[in-house]
C-alpha positions in Angstrom: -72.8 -50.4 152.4 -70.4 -53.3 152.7 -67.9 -55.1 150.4 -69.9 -58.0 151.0 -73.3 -56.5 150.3 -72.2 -55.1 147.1 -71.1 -58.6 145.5 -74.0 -59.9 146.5 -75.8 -57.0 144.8 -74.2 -58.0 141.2 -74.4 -61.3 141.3 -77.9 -61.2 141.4 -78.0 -58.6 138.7 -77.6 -54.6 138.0 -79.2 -53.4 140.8 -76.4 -51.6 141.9 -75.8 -50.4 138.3 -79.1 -49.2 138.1 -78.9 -47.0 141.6 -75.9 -45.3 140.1 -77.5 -44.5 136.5 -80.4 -42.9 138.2 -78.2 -40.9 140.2 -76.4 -39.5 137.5 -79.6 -39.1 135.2 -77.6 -41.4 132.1 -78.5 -45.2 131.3 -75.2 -47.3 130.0 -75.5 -49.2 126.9 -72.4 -50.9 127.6 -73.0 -51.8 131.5 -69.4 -53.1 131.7 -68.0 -49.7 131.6 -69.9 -48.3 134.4 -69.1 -51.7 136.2 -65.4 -50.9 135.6 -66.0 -47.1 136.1 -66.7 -48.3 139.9 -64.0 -50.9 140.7 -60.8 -49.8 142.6 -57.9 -51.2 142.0 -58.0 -53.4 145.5 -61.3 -55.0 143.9 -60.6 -59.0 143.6 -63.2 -59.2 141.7 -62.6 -60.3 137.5 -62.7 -56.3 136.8 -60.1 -53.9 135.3 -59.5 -51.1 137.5 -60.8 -47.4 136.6 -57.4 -46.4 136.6 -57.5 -46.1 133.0 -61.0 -44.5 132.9 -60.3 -42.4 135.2 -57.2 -40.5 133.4 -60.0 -40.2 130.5 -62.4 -38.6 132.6 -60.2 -35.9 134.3 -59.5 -34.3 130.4 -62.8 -34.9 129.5 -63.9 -33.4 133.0 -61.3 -30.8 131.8 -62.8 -30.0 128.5 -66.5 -29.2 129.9 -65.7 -27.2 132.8 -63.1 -25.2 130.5 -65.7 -24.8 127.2 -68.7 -23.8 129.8 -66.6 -21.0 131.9 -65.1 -19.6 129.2 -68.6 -18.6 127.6 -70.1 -18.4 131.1 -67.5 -15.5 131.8 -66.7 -13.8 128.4 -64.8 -10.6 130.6 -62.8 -13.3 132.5 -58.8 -13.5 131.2 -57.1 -16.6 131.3 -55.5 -16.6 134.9 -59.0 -16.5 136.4 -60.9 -18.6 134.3 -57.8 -21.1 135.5 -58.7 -20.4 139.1 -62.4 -21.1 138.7 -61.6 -24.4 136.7 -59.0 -25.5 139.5 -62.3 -24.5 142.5 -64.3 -26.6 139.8 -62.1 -29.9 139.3 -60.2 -30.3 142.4 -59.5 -33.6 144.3 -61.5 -32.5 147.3 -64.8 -30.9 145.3 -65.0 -33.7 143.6 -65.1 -36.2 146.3 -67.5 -34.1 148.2 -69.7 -34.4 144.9 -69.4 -38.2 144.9 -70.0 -38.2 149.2 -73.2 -36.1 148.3 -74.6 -38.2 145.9 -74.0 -41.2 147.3 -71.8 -42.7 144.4 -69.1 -43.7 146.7 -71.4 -46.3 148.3 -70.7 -48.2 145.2 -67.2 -48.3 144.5 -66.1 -51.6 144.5 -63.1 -52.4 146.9 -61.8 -55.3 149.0 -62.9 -55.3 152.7 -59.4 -54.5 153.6 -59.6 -50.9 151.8 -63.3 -50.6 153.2 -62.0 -51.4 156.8 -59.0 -48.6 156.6 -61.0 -46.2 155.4 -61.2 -46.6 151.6 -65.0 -44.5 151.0 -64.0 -41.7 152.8 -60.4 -41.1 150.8 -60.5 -37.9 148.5 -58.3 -39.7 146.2 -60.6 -42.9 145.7 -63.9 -41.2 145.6 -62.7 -38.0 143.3 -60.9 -41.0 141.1 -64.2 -43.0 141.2 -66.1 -40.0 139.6 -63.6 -39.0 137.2 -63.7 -42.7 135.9 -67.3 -42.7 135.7 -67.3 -39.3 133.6 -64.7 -41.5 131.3 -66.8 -44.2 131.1 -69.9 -41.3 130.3 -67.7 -40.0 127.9 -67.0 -43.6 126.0 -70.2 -44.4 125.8 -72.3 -42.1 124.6 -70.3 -38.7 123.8 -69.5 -35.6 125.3 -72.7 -34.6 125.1 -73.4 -36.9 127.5 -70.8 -36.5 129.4 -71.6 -32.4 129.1 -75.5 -33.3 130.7 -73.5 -35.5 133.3 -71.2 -33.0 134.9 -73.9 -30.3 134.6 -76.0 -32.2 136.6 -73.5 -33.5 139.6 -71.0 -30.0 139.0 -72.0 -27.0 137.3 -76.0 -26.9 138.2 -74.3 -25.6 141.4 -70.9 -24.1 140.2 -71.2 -20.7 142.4 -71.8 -22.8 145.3 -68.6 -25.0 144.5 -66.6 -21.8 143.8 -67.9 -20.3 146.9 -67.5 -22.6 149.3 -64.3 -21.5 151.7 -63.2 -24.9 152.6 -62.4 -26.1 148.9 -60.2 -22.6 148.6 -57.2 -22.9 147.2 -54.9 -21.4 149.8 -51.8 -23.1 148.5 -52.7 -21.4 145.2 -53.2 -18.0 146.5 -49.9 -18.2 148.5 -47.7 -19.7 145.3 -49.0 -17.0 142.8 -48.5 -14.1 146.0 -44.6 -15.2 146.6 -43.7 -15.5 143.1 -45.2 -12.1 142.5 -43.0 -10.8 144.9 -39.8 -12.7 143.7 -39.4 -14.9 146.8 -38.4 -18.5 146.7 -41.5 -21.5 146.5 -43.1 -21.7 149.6 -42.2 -25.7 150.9 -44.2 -27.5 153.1 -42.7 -30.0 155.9 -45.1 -32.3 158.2 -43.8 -31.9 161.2 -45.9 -34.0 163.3 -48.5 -37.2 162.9 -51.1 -37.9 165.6 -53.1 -41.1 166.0 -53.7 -44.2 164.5 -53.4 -45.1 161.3 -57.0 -45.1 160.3 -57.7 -41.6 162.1 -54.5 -39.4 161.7 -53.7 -35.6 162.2 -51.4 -34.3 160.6 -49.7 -31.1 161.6 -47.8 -29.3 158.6 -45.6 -25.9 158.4 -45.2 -23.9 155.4 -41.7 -22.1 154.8 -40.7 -19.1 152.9 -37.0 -18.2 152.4 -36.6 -20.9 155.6 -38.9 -18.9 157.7 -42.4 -20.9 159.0 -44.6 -18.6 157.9 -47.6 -20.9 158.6 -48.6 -24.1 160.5 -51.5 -25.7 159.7 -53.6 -28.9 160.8 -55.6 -31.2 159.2 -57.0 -35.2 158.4 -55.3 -35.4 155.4 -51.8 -33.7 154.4 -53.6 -31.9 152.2 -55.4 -30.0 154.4 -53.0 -29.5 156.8 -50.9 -27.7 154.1 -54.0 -25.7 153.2 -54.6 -24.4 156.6 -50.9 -23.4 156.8 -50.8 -21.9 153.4 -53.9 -19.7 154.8 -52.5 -18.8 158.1 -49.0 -17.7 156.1 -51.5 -15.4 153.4 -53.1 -14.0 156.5 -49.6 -13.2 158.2 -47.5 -11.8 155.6 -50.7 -10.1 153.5 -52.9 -8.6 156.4 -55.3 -7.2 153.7 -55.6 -10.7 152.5 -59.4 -11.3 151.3 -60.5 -14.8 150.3 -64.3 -13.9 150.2 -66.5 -15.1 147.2 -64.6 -15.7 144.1 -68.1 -14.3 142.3 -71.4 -13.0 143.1 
């Protein structure tokens, strides 16, 4: 779905508006918000950005995801519960959420950020969904907002929690070294491959000045979670990342 197609969606009316409100099972009485909920801040059109929205949706995001694990998991103390949240609200869950449901087709962007890339960036589409949870959140509650992110996030929680390739390696190998009273791991890219719009990035993890790790990825992100798993598997060969629950 184009740039293009999408402005000529809204000026003919909500259509667009609409799609997204059925998709998230919650109908606006203040259709601006979700309109600004959705814009990016390369959108030309007479918009604000959901930069603002979207710093109000991550705490409200927060909020939930904290209230339902805590009674969800009443024998859970506070370093796991902090796990599970951080497998629940990440920047890469979150933009797989908004990929699956389709909500990054309507972010509204300039056809410059469409033509590098801009639906497929973790940090626009997770931004876009957190701004749209702010904008839940404005209008009609947080129990709105509480039926919203059940719906798109914690219907499937274990799934989320579960799934290997949101795991937070970096996080396992941070709280592993400090236990054992070694300096914070630092990561260096050492390498980028291929064009701008379709990059590799290759990435080592150190410990003490050692590479303990090297890791590969489309984002830097990645690339410094694949070496942070590599260095867990090296230096703790009993390392198990299986299912954070049953």
């Amino acid at each position: 779905m184009t740039f293009s197609f999408l402005k000529k969606l809204f000026s003919r009316g909500d259509q667009p508006l609409e799609k997204v409100e059925s998709i998230i099972r919650y109908t606006f009485q203040n259709k601006e918000l979700l309109k600004e909920s959705l814009s990016h801040r390369s959108n030309i059109e007479e918009v604000s950005s959901n930069e603002r929205l979207e710093y109000l949706g991550d705490a409200v995001l927060g909020l939930v995801v904290s209230e339902f694990l805590y009674k969800e998991f009443p024998e859970l103390h506070e370093g796991n519960l902090t796990k599970l949240k951080s497998a629940l609200v990440n920047e890469v869950i979150l933009a797989k959420i908004s990929t699956q449901f389709g909500l990054c087709d309507y972010i509204m962007m300039s056809s410059e950020e469409e033509k590098a890339g801009g639906r497929a960036k973790l940090s626009i589409t997770s931004d876009a969904l957190e701004a749209l949870l702010g904008a839940v959140y404005l209008d009609g509650g947080l129990n709105a907002s509480k039926k919203v992110i059940h719906n798109l996030i914690l219907k499937k929680y274990k799934e989320h929690i579960n799934d290997k390739s949101l795991h937070n390696y970096k996080g396992d190998l941070l709280e592993y070294i400090q236990k054992q009273g070694s300096i914070t791991p630092r990561y260096e890219v050492v390498e980028e491959l291929g064009p701008d719009h379709d990059k590799t990035f290759i990435v080592n993890v150190l410990i003490d000045r050692k590479i303990m790790g090297t890791g590969k990825g489309s984002t830097k992100k990645e690339a410094e979670q694949n070496a942070a798993h590599e260095a867990m598997e090296k230096i703790k060969p009993e390392y198990d990342d299986n299912s954070i629950i049953d």
